[in-house]
C-alpha positions as CSV (number, residue, x, y, z in Angstrom):
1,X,0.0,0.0,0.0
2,X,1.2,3.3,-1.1
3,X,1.5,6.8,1.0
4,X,1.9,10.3,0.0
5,X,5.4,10.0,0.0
6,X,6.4,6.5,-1.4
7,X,5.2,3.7,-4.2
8,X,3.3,1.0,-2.9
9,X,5.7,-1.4,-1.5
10,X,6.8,-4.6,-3.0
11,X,5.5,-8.2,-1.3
12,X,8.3,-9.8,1.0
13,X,10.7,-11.9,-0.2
14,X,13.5,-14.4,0.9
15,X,15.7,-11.9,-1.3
16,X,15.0,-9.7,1.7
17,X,16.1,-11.6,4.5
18,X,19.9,-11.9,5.8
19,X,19.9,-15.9,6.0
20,X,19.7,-16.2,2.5
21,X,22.6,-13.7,2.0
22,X,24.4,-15.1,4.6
23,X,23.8,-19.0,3.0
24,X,24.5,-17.6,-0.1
25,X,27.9,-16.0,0.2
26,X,28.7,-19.1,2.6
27,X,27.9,-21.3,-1.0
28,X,30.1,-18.9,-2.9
29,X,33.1,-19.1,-0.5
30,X,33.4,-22.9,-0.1
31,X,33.2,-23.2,-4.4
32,X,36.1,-20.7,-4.2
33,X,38.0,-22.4,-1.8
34,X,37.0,-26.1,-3.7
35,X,38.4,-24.4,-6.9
36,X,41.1,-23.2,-5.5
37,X,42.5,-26.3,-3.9
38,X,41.5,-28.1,-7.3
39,X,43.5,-25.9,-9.2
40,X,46.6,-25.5,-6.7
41,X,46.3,-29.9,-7.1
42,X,46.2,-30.0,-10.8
43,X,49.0,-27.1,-11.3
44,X,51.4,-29.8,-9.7
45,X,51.9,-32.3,-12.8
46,X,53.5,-35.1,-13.0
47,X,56.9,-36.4,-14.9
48,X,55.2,-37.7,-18.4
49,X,56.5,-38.4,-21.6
50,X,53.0,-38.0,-23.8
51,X,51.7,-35.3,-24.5
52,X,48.0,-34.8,-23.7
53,X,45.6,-34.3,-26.5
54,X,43.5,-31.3,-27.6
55,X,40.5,-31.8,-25.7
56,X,42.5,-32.3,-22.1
57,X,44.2,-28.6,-23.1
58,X,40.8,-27.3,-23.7
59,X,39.5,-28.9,-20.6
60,X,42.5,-27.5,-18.8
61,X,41.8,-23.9,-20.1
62,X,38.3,-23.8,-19.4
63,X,38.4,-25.1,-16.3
64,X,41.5,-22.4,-15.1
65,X,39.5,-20.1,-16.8
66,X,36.7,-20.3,-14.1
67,X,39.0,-20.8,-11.5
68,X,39.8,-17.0,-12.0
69,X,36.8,-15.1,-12.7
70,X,34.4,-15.1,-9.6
71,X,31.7,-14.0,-11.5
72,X,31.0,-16.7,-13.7
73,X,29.1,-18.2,-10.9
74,X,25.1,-17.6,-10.8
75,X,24.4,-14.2,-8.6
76,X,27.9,-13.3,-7.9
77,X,27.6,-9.9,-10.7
78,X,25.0,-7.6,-10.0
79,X,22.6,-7.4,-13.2
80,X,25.0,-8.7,-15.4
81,X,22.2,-9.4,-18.5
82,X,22.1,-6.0,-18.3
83,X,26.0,-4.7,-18.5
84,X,25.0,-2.9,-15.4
85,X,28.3,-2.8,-14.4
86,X,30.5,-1.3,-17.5
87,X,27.1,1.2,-17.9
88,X,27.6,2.6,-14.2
89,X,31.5,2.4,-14.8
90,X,31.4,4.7,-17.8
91,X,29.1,7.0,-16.6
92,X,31.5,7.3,-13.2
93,X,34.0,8.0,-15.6
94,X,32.5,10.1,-18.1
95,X,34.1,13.7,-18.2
96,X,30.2,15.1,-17.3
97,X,30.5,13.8,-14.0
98,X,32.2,16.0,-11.5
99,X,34.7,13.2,-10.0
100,X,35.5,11.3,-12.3
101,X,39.2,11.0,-12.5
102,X,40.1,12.7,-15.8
103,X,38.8,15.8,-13.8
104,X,39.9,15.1,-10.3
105,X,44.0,13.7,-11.3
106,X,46.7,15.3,-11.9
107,X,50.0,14.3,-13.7
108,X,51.2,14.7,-10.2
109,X,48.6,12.7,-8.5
110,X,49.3,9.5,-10.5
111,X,50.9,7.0,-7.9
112,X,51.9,9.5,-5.1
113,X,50.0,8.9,-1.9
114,X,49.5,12.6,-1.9
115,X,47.5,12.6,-4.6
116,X,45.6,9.9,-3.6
117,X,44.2,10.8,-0.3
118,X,42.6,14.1,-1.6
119,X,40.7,11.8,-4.5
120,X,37.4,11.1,-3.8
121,X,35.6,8.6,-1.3
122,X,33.2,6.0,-2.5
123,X,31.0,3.7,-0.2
124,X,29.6,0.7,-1.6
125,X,26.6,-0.4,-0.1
126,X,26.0,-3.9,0.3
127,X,29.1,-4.6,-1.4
128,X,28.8,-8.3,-2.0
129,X,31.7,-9.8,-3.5
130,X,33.1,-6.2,-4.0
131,X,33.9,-7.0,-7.5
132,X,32.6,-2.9,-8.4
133,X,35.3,-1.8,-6.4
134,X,37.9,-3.4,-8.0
135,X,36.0,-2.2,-10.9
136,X,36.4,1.7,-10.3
137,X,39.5,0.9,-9.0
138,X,41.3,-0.6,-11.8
139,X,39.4,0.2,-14.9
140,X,38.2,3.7,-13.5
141,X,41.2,4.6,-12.5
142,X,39.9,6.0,-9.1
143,X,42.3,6.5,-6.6
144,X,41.2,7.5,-3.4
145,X,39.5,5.7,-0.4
146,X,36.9,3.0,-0.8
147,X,35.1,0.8,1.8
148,X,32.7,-2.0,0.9
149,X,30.0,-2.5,4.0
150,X,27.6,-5.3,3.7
151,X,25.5,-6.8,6.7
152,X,26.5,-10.1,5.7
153,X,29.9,-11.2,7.5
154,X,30.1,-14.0,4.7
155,X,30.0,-11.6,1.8
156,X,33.0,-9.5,3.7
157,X,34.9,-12.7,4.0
158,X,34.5,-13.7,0.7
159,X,35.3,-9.6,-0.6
160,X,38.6,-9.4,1.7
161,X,39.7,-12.9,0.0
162,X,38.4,-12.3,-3.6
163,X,40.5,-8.5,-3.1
164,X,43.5,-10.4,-1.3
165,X,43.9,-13.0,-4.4
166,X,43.2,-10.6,-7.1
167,X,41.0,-12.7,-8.8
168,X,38.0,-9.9,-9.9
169,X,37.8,-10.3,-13.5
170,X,38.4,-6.1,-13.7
171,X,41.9,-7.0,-12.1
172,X,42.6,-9.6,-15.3
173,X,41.7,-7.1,-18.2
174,X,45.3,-6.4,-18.6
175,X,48.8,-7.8,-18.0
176,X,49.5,-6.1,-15.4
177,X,47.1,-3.5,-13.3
178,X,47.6,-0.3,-11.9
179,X,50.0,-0.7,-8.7
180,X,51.9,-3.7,-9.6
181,X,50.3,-7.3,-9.3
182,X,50.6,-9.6,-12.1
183,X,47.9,-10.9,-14.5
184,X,47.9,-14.4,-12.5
185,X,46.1,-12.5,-9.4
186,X,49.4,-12.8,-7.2
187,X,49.8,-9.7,-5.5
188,X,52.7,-8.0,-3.8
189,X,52.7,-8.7,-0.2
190,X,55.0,-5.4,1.1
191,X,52.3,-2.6,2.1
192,X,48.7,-4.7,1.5
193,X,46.3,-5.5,4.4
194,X,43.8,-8.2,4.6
195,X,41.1,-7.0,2.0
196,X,44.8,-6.9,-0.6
197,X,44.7,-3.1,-0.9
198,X,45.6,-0.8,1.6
199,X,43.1,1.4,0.5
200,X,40.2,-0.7,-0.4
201,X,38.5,-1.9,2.5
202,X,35.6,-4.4,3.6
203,X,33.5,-4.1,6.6
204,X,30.4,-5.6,8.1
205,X,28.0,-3.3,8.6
206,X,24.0,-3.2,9.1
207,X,23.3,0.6,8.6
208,X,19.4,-0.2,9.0
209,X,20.0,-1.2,12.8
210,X,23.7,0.1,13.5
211,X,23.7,3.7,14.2
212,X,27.3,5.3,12.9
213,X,27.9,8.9,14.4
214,X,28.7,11.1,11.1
215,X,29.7,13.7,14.0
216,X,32.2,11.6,14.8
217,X,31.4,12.0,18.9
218,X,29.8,9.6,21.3
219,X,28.4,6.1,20.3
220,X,28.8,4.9,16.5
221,X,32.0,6.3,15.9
222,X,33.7,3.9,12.9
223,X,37.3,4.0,11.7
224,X,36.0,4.1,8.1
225,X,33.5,7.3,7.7
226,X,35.5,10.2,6.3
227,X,34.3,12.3,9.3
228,X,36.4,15.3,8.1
229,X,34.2,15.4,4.8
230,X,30.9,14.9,6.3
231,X,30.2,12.0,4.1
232,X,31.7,10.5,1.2
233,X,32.0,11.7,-1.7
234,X,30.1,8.7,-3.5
235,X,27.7,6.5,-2.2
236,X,26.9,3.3,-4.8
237,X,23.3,1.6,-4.3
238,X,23.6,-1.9,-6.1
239,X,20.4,-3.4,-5.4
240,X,20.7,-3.4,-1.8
241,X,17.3,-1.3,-1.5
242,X,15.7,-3.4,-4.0
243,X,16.9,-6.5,-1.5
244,X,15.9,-4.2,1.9
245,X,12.1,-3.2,0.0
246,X,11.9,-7.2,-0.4
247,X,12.4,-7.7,3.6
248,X,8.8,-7.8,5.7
249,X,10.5,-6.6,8.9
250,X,8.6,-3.6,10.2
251,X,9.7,-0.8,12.8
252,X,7.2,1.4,14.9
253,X,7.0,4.9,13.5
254,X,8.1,7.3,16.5
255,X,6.9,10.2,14.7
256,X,3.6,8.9,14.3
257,X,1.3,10.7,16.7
258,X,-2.8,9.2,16.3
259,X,-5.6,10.0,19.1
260,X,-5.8,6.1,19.7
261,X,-2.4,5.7,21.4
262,X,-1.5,2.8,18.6
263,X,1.9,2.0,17.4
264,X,2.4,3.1,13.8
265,X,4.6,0.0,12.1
266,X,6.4,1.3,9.1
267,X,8.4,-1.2,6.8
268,X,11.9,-0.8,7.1
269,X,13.2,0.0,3.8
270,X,11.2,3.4,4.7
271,X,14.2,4.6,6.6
272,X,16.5,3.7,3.8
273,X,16.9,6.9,1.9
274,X,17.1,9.0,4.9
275,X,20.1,6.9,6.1
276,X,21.6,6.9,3.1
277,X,21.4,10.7,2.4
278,X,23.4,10.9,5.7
279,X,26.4,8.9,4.6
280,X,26.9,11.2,1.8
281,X,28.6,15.1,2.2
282,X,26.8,18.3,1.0
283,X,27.7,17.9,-3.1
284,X,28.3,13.8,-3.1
285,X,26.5,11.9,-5.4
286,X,24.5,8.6,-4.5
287,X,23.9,6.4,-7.4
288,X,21.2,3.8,-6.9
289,X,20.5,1.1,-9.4
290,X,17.0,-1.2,-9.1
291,X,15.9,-3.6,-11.0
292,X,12.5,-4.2,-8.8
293,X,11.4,-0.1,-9.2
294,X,10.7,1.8,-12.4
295,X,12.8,5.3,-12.3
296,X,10.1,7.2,-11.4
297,X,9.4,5.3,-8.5
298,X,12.9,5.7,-7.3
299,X,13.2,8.7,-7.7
300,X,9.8,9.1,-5.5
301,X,11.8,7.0,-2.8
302,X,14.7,9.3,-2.4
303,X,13.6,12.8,-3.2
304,X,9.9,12.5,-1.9
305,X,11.0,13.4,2.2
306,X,13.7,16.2,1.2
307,X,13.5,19.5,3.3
308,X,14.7,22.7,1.7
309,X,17.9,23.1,2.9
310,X,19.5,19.6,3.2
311,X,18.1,17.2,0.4
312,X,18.3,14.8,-2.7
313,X,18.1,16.1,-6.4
314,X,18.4,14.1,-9.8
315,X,21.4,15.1,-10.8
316,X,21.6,12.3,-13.7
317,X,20.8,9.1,-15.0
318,X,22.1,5.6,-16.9
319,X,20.9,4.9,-20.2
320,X,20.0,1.6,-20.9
321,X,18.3,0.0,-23.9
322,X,14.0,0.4,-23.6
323,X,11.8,-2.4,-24.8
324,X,8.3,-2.5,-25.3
325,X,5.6,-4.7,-23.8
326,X,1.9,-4.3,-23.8
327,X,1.8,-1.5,-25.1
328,X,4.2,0.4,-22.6
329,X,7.7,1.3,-22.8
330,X,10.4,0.1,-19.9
331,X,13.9,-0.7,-19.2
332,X,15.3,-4.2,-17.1
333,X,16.9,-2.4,-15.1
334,X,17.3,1.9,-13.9
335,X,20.3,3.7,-12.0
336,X,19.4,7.4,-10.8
337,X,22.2,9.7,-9.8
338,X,21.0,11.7,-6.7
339,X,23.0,14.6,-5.4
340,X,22.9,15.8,-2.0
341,X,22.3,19.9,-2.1
């Protein structure tokens, strides 16, 4: 059912509940870890004069292949049949947006830690298996801070491990990426902390129910939140509120004031925008991309509670391609560019 200031919600799901994340990412780690100790058995071969046919080479390939690209397996990329992905990647990078590195770098900037801390922030909301950090970080050539939070502990397991091996397909796209690892996901070990980057890190985090102090006094405080911003400087929404509009938990609605003295219950992705709005400074962007809301709807979501002075705007969009059904004309899939003014 539908207010004045939302769409109607969606009906629950198991999409929306954190044991099926949680059983989900568990499923992903252990067929990382089996492929992994299949492929460290079979790289030990043993002394053989013949020489093994085509069809064992091809075999061999496909299989080490796999072993190396997390995201062949089901669910692990975020609305892959859409090229979500490379869409928000070049539109992070476009020269239109305001921080995308070919206006934020320098010549200077390029490997000097410097440079690098004054680059901008980005939060990745339910980061999964973190893959679109390494994606802005080695085919978007952003440099500065970036912290992946998810509610699930198994998805931050399996995004430190996936970051500390070097395995993300973006981190394979070339010979040799941008600080020094080799094409073969070995990394160097001088200077990199768990998550494999010193400066791509993975945390679990519930921000629905876990209340982080953007003052940066009292209860809340994180090591994480750029507290001397206000915010970062890009927040990414990957279906995470499309997974929190699928969850039926429901929270009473303390500013809900009715003559009969009853308890208001709200559904929880209600708070969502609010929240996230907060984890972003005055003139960051928040990019949110749904596959379970039409545009307009999210946009509704995120703009439709702004106040006057500290608020959401459309500042752009992601254009994918439009099909026709029924008479009406839709996309698969929507990302919205909000900006916090």
């Amino acid at each position: 059912m539908a207010d004045d200031s939302h769409p109607a919600h969606l009906s629950p799901s198991e999409l929306g509940t954190k044991d099926y994340w949680e059983t989900f990412y568990a499923r992903t780690l252990s067929h990382l870890s089996t492929k992994r100790n299949t492929t460290t058995t079979t790289a030990k071969p043993t002394p053989s004069t013949t020489k093994p046919n085509a069809s064992e080479e091809n075999t061999d390939e496909e299989d080490e292949e796999d072993d190396i690209d997390d995201d062949s397996d089901p669910g692990t990329s975020w609305f892959s049949e859409h090229n979500a992905p490379d869409k928000v990647l070049q539109f992070l990078t476009d020269e239109e947006f305001p921080l995308a590195p070919v206006n934020t770098l320098t010549t200077s900037d390029n490997g000097g830690e410097n440079g690098d801390s004054d680059q901008p922030s980005i939060l990745d909301l339910g980061t999964g298996n973190g893959s679109m950090l390494a994606l802005l970080r080695k085919r978007g050539a952003y440099k500065g801070p970036m912290v992946g939070i998810d509610y699930s502990i198994r998805s931050v397991e399996l995004a430190r491990e996936l970051q500390r091996l070097r395995i993300h397909s973006a981190y394979l796209s070339d010979s040799e990426d941008e600080d020094g690892s080799d094409a073969e996901g070995e990394s160097k070990d001088e200077g990199e902390g768990e998550g494999g980057d010193t400066n791509i890190r993975f945390e679990e985090w519930d921000i629905l129910h876990n209340t982080i102090s953007t003052s940066g006094d009292g209860k809340g405080k994180v090591d994480w939140f750029p507290y001397d911003k206000g915010g970062f400087d890009i927040v990414l929404d990957k279906g995470t509120f499309d997974a929190v509009s699928l969850s039926d938990e429901v929270i009473p609605d303390a500013d809900a004031h009715v003559s009969s003295g009853k308890t208001i219950q709200r559904r929880v992705c209600e708070r969502y925008p609010g929240i996230v709005k907060g984890l972003v400074r005055k003139g960051g962007f928040v990019v949110v991309t749904s596959c379970n809301w039409t545009e307009e709807e999210l946009v509704t979501w995120f703009t439709s509670s702004a106040g006057e002075e500290d608020k959401l705007v459309v500042w752009g969009r992601v254009e994918y391609p439009r099909f026709r059904f029924g008479g009406r004309e839709g996309q698969g899939v929507c990302t919205v560019c909000f900006q916090r003014v």
